[in-house]
N, C-alpha and C positions, 0 to 999 in steps of 0.2 A: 190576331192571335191574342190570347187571354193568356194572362200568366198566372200562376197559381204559386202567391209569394208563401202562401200556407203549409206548403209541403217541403219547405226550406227549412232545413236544422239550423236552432236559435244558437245566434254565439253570445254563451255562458262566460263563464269567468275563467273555463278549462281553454277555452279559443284563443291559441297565440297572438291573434290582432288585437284580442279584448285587451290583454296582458300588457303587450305593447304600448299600448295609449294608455293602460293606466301608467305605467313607468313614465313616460314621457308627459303627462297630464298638465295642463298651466300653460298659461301663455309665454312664460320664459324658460321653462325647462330644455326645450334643441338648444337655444341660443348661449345660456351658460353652460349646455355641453358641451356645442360645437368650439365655445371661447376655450373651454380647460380643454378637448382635445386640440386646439390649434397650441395654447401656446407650452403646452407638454410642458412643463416645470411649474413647481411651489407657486402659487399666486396669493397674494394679500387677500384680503377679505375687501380693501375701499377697490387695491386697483380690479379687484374682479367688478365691484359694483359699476365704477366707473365703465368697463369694457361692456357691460349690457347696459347703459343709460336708456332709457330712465328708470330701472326698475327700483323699487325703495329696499331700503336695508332690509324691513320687514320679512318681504315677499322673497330675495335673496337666502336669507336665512332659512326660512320656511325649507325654500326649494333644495339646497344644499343639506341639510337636517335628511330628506328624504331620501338624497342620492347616497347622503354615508350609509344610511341604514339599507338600502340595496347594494351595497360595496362597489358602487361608481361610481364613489370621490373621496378622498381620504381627507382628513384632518387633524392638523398640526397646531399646538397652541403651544407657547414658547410663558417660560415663565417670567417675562418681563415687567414692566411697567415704561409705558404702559402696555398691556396684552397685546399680544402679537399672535394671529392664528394665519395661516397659510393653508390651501385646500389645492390636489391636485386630483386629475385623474388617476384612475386606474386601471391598470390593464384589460377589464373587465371593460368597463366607458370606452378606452380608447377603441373595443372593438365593435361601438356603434359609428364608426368614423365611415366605413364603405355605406350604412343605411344612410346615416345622414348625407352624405354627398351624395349620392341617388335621387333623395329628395332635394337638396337645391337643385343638383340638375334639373329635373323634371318640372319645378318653380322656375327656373331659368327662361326651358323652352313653351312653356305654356302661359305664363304670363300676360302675354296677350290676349290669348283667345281667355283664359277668366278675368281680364275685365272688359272686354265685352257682354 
């Protein structure tokens, strides 16, 4: 049988999967979701870093920058000295909690057979 991938409609940028992955894009963006939806309340900006090690300040920042401007994480800066910023989820983020545990599931039980 011949398949004819030609006759398949391209996913554009309108394609909820395309969409998807761009939200989610980077190699630490599940991981600091899934940490602000586990631990649901205000988190520091070090204990966040600490809770995805090893990622760098840098790439932390980047990533969180991206999720406020999609309104799935909010941000707190406290007028201290020294600065004190706090970042939590939002109800919006909390409601990738059923995708994202669908997907460790499915890393759970396949694991095996991909690294074969």
């Amino acid at each position: 049988m011949i398949n004819n991938f030609s006759t398949l409609p391209t996913a554009d940028q309108s394609c909820p999967m395309v969409s998807f992955v761009n939200l989610i894009s980077g190699k630490w963006a599940i991981p600091i979701l899934y940490r602000l939806i586990i631990i649901d309340e205000p988190v520091r900006f070090s204990d966040l870093q600490r809770a995805v090690y090893p990622i760098t300040q840098k790439e932390l920042t980047r990533q969180l920058r991206q999720f406020e401007t999609r309104r799935l994480v909010t941000r707190q800066v406290f007028a201290e000295v020294p600065p004190r910023v706090e970042y939590q989820i939002t109800e919006l983020g909390k409601s990738l909690r059923p995708t994202l545990d669908s997907l460790a599931d499915w890393m759970r039980e396949n694991s095996e057979q991909l690294r074969e």
